[in-house]
TIMAR-556349 format. One line per 8 residues: number of its first residue (from 1); their letters; for each residue y, z, x of N, C-alpha, C. Coordinates in Angstrom, 3 decimals. Example, Ala and Ser with C-alpha at 12.3 -4.5 7.8 and 13.67 -1.06 7.14 Angstrom:
BEGIN
1	AS	-5.690/7.800/13.190/-4.500/7.800/12.300/-3.300/7.800/13.200  -2.250/7.080/12.850/-1.060/7.140/13.670/0.030/7.870/12.900
***
This chain:
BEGIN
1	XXXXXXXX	10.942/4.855/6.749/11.507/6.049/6.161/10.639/7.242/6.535  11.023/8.317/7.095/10.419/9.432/7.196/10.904/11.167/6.906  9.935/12.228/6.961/10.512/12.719/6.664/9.049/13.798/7.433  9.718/14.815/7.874/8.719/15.482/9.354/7.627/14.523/9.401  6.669/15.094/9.213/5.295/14.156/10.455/5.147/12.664/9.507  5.592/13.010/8.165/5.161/11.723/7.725/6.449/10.923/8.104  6.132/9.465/8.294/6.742/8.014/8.877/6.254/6.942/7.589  6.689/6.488/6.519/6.423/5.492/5.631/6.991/4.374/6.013
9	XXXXXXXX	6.587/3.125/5.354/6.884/2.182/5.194/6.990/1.748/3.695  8.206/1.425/3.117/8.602/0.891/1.870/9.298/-0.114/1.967  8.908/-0.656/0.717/9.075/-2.321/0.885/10.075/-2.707/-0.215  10.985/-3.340/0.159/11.881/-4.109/-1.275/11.698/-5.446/-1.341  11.096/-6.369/-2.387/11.229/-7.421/-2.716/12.157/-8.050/-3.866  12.831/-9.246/-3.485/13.990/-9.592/-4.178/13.655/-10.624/-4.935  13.911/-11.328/-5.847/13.404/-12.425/-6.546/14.635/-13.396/-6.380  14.720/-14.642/-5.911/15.987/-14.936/-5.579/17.118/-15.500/-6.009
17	XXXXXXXX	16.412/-15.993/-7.066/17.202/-16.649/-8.290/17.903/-15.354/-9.290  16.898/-14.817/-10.318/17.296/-13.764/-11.016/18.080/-12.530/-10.126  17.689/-12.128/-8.653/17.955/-10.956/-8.555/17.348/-9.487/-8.908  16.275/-9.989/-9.402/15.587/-8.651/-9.609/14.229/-8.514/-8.794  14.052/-7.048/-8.406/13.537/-6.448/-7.671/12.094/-5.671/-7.943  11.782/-5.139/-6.995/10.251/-4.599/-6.714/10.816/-3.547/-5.628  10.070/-2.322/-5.887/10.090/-1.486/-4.579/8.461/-1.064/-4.694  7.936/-1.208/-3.642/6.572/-1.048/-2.789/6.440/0.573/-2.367
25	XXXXXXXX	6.311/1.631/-3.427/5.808/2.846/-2.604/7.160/3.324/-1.868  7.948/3.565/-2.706/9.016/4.570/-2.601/9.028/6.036/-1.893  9.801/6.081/-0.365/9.370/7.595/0.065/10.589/8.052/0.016  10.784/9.422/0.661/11.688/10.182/1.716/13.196/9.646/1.348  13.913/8.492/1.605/15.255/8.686/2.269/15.514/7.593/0.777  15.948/8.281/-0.472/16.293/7.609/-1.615/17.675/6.873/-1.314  18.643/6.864/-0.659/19.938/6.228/0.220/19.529/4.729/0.521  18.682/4.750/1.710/17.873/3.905/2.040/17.686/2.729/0.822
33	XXXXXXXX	17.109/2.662/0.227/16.457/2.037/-0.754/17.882/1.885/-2.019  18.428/2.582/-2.190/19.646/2.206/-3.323/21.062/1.070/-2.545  20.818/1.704/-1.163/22.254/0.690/-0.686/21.615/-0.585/-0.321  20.311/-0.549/-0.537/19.554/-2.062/0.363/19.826/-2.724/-1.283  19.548/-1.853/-2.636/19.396/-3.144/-3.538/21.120/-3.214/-4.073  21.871/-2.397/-3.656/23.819/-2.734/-3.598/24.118/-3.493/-3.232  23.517/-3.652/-1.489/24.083/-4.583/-1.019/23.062/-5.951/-1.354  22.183/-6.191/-1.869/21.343/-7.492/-2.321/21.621/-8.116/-3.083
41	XXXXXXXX	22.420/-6.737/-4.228/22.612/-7.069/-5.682/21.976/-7.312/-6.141  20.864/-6.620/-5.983/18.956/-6.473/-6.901/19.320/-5.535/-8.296  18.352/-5.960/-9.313/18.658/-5.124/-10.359/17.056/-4.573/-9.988  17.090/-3.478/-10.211/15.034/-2.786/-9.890/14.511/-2.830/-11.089  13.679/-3.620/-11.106/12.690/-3.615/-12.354/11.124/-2.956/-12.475  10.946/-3.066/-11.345/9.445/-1.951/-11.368/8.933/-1.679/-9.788  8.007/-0.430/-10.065/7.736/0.155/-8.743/6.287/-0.064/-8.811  5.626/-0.279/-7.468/4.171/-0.598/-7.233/4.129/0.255/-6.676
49	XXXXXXXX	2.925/1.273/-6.533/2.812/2.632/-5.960/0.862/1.460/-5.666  0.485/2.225/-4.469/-0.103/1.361/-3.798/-1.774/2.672/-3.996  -1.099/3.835/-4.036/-1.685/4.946/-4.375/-1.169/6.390/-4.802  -2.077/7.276/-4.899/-0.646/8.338/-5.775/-0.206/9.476/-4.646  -0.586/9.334/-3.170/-0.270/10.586/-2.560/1.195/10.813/-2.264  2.185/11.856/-1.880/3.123/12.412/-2.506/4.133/11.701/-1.939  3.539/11.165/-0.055/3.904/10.227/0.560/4.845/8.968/0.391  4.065/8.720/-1.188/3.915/7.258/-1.227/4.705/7.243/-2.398
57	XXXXXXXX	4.668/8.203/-3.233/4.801/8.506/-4.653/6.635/9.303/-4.755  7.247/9.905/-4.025/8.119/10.945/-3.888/9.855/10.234/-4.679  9.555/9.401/-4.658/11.048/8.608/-5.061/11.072/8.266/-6.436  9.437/8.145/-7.048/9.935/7.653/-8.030/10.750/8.347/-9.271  10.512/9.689/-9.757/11.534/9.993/-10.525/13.193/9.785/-10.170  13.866/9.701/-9.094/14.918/9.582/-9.166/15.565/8.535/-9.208  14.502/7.569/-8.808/14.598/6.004/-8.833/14.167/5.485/-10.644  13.399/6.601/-10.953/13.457/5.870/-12.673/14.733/6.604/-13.256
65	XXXXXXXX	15.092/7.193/-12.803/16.650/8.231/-13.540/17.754/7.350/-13.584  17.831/6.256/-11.522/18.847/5.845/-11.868/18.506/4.393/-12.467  17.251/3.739/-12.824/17.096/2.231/-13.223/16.434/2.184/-14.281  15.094/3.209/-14.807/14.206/3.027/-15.051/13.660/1.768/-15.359  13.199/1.396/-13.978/11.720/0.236/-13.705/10.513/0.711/-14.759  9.387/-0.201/-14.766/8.627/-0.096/-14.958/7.653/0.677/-14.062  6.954/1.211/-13.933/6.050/2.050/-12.668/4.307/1.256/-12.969  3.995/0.919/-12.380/2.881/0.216/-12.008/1.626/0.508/-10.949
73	XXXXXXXX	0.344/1.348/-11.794/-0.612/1.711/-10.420/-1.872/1.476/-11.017  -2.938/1.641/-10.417/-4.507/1.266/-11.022/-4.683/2.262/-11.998  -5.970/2.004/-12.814/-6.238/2.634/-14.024/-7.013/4.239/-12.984  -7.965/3.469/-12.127/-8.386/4.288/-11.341/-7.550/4.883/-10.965  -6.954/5.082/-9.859/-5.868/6.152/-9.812/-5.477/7.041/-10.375  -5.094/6.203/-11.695/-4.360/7.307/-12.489/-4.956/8.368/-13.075  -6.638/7.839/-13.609/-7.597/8.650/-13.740/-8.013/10.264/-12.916  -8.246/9.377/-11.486/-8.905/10.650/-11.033/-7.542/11.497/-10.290
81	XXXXXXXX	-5.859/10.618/-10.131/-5.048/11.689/-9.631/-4.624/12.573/-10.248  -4.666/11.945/-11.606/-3.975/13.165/-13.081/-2.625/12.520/-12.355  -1.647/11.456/-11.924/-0.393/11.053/-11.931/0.289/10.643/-13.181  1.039/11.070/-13.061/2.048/10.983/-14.601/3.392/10.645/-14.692  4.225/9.646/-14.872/5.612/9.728/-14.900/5.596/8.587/-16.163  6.866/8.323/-16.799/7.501/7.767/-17.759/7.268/6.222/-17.533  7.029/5.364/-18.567/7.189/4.144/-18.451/6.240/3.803/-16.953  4.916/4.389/-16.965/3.465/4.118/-16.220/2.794/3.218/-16.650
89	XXXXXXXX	2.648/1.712/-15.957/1.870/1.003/-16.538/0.361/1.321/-15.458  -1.018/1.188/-16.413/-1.968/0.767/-15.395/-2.913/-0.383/-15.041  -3.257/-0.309/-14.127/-3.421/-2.011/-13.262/-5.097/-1.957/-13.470  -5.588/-3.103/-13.288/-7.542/-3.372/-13.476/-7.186/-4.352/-12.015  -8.370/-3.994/-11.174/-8.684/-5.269/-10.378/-8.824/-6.880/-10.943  -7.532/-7.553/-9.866/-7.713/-8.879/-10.505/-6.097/-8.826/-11.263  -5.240/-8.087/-11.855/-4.603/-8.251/-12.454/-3.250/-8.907/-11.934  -2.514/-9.703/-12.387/-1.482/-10.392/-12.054/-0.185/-10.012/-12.776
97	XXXXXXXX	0.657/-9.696/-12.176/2.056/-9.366/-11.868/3.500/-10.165/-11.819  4.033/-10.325/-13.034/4.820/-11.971/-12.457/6.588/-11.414/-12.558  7.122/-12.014/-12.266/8.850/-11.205/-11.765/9.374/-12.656/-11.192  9.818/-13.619/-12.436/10.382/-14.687/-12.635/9.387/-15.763/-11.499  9.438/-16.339/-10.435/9.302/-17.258/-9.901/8.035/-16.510/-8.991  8.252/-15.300/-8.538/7.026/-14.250/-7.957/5.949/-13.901/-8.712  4.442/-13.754/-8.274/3.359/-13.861/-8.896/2.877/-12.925/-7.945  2.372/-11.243/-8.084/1.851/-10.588/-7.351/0.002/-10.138/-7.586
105	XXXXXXXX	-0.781/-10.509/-6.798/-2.023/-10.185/-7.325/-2.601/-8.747/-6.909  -3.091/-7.888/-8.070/-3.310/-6.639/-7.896/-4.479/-6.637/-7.258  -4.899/-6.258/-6.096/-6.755/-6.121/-5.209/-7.103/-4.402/-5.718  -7.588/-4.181/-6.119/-8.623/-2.667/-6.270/-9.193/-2.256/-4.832  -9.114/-1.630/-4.224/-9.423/-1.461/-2.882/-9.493/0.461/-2.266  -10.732/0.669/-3.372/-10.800/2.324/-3.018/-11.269/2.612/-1.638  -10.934/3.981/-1.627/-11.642/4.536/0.143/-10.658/5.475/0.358  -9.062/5.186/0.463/-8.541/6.098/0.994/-8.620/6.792/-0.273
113	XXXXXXXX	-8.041/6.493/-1.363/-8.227/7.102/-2.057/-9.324/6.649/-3.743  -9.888/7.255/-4.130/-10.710/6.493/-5.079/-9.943/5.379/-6.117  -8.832/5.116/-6.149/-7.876/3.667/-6.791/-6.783/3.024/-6.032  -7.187/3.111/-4.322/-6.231/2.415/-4.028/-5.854/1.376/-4.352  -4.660/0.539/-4.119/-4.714/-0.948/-4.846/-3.702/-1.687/-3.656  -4.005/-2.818/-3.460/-3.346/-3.676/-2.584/-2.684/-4.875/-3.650  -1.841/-4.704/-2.879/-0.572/-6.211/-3.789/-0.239/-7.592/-3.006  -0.786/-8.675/-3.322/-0.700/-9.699/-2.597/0.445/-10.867/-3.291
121	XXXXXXXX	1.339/-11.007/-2.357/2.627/-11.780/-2.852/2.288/-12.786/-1.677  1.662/-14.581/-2.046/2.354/-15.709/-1.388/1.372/-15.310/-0.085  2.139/-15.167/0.941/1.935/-15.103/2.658/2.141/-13.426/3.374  2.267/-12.409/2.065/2.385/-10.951/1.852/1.204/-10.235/1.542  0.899/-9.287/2.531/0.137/-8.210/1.405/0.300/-7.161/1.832  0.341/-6.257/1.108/0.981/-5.111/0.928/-0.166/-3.833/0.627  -0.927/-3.249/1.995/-1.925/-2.598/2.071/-1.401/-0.960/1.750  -0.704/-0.223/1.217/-0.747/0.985/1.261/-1.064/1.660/2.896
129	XXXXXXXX	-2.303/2.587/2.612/-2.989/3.287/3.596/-4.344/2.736/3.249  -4.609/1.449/3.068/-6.165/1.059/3.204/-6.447/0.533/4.218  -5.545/-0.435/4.412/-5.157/-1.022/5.785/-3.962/-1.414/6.762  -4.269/-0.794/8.013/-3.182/-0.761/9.321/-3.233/-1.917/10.158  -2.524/-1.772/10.800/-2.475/-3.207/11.707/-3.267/-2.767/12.632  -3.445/-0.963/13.077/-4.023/-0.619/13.956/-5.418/-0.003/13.690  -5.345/0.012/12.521/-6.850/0.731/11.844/-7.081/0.687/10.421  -7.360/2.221/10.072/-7.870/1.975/8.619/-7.151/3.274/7.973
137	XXXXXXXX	-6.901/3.758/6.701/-6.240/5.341/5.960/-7.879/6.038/6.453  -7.512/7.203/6.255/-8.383/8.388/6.376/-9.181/8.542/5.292  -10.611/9.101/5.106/-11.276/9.205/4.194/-11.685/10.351/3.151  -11.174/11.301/4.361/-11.431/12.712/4.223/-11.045/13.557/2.858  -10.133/13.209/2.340/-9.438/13.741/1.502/-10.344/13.573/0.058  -9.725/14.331/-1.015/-10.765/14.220/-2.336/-10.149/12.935/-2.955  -11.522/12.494/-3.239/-11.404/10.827/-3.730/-11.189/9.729/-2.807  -11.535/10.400/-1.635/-11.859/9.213/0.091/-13.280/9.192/0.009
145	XXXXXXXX	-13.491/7.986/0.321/-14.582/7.581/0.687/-14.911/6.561/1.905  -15.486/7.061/2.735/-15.807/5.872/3.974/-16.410/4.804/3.751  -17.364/5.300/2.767/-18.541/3.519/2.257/-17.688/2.514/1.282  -16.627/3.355/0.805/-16.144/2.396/-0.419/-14.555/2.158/0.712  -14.416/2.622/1.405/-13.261/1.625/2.251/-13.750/0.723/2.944  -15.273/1.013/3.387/-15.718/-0.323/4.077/-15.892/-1.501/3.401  -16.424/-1.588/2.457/-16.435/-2.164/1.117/-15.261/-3.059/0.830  -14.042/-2.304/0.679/-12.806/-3.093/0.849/-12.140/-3.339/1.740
153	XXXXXXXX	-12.486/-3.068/2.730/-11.842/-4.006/3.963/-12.805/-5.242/4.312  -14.025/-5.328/3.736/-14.946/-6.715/3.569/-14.016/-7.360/2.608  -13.224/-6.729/1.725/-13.574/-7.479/-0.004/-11.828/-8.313/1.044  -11.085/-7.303/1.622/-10.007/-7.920/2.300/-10.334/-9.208/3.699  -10.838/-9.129/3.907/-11.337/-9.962/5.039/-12.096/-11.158/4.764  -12.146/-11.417/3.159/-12.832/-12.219/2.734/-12.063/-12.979/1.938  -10.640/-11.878/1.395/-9.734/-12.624/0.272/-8.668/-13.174/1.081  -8.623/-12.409/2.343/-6.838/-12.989/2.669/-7.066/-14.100/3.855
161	XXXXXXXX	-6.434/-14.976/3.850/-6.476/-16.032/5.271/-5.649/-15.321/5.827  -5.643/-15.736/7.644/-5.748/-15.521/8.836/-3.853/-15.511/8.721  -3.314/-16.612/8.366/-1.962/-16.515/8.206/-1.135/-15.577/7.127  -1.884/-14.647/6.812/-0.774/-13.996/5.866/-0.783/-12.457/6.604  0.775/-11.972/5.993/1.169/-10.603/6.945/0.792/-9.413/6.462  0.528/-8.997/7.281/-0.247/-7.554/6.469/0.994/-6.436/6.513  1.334/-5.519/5.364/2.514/-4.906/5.502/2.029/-3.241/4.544  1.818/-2.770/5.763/0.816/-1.078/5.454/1.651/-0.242/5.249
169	XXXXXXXX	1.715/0.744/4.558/2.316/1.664/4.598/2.964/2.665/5.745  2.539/2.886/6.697/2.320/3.550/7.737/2.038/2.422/9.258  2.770/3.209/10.227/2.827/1.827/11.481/2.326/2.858/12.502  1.421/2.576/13.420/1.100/3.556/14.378/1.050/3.017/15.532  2.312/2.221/16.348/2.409/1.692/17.471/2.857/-0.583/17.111  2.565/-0.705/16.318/2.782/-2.303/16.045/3.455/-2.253/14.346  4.878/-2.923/14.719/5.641/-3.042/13.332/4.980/-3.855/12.215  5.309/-3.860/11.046/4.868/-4.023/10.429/4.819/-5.360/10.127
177	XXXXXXXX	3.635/-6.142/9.173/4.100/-7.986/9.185/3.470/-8.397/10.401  2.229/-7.728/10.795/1.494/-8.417/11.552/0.060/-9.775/10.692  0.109/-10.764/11.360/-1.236/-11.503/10.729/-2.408/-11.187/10.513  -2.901/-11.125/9.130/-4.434/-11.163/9.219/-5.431/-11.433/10.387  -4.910/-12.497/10.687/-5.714/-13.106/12.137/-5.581/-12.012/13.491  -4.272/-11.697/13.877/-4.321/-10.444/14.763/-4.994/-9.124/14.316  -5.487/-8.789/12.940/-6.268/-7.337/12.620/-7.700/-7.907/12.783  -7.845/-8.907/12.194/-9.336/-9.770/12.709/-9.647/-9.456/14.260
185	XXXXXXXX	-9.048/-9.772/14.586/-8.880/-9.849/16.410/-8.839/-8.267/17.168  -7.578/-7.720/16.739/-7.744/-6.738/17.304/-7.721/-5.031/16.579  -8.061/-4.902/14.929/-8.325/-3.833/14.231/-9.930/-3.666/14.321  -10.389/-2.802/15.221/-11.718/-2.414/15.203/-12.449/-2.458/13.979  -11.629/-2.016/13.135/-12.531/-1.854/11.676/-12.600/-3.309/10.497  -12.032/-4.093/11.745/-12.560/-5.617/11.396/-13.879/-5.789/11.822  -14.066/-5.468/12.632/-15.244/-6.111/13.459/-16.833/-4.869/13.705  -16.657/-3.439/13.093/-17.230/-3.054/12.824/-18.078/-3.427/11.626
193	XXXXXXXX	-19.752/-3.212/11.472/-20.751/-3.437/10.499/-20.388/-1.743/10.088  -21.103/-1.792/8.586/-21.327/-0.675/7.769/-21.687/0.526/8.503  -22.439/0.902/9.078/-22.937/1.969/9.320/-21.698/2.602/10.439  -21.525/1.710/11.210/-20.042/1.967/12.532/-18.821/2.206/11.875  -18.618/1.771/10.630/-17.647/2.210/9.926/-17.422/3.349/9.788  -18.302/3.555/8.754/-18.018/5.265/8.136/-18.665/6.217/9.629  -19.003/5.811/10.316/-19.659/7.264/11.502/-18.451/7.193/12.378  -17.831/6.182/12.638/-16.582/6.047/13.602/-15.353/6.782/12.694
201	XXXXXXXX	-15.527/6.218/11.398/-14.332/7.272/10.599/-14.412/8.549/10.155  -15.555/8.798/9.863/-15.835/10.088/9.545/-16.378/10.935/10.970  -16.119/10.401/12.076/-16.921/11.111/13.160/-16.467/12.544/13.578  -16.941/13.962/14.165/-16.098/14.874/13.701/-15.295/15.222/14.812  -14.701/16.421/15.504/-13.818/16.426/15.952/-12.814/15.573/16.781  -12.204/15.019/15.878/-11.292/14.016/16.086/-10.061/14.475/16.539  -9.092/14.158/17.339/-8.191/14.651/17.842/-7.148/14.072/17.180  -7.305/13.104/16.785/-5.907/12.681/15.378/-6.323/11.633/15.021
209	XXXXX	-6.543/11.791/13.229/-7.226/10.853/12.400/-6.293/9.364/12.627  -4.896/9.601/13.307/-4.637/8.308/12.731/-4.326/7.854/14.506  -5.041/8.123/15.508/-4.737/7.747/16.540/-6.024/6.715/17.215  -5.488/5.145/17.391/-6.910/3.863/16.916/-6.993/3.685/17.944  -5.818/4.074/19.328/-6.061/3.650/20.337/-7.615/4.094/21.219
***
């Protein structure tokens, strides 16, 4: 889904028995996302916002107008974004998520922004802008941090096996639902130590923060 320079990735998960739903960071093209759960015959029960930038965040009032889900984001987050909407639950690292037969585990994973949060479903995970198939979110911004994304892309590289799909917010050349094992392999900021981290991300005139090639 996009909408000028920004390009998102939002996610619908279906539960298959009940029929009820999850949307992953709601952007841009609200159409999109209502005829996918018509034609599924999903009822929407809550939204995972992965972090609060406007990006990521932009759907949900009209999406609680026409269902009202539950809305679901870290405590952190909510803290330092000042984010606010109706029927806001907030998340602690570690916390678990259940939607009949589905069991989603909440990861705490600051850097891009000081509460990012990653959602791990099964053979799924669902990185926001912490992690790309091709890199890493940007740090720059207030409440980025380079030492505390390095931090969690260890804490990720340590929690997820090699077979599960990584599914980022944002795609910058490789679709989305690539393996752990291929960002191991070929996401630099796998295989960078601490100090190469943050000087490679924070390094300065950069010609485009999100260009890994």
């Amino acid at each position: 889904m996009s909408y000028s320079f920004f390009i998102n990735n939002s996610y619908l998960i279906v539960e298959p028995e009940s029929r009820q739903a999850i949307v992953i960071d709601p952007a841009w093209e609200l159409n999109k996302i209502t005829e996918q759960l018509e034609r599924t015959k999903a009822d929407l029960r809550a939204i995972l916002l992965t972090h609060s930038h406007h990006d990521h965040v932009n759907l949900v009032p009209p999406l609680l107008e026409r269902a009202q889900p539950d809305v679901f984001m870290s405590r952190a987050e909510i803290e330092v974004s000042g984010f606010r909407c109706p029927q806001l639950h907030a998340l602690e690292d570690g916390d678990r998520l259940s939607l009949r037969q589905m069991e989603l585990h909440c990861l705490l994973t600051p850097g891009h922004t000081a509460g990012s949060m990653c959602f791990w479903l099964e053979d799924s995970l669902f990185t926001g802008d912490t992690l790309f198939a091709e890199g890493c979110g940007a740090c720059h911004l207030p409440g980025g941090s380079a030492e505390d994304l390095y931090v969690s892309i260890q804490k990720l590289k340590a929690a997820i096996s090699d077979h599960v799909r990584i599914y980022p917010g944002h795609s910058f050349g490789q679709p989305p639902g690539q393996t752990m094992k291929h960002l191991r392999e070929h996401n630099i900021y796998l295989q960078l130590n601490r100090k190469h981290v943050i000087s490679f991300r924070m390094r300065k005139n950069q010609k485009g923060l999100f260009d890994f090639r």
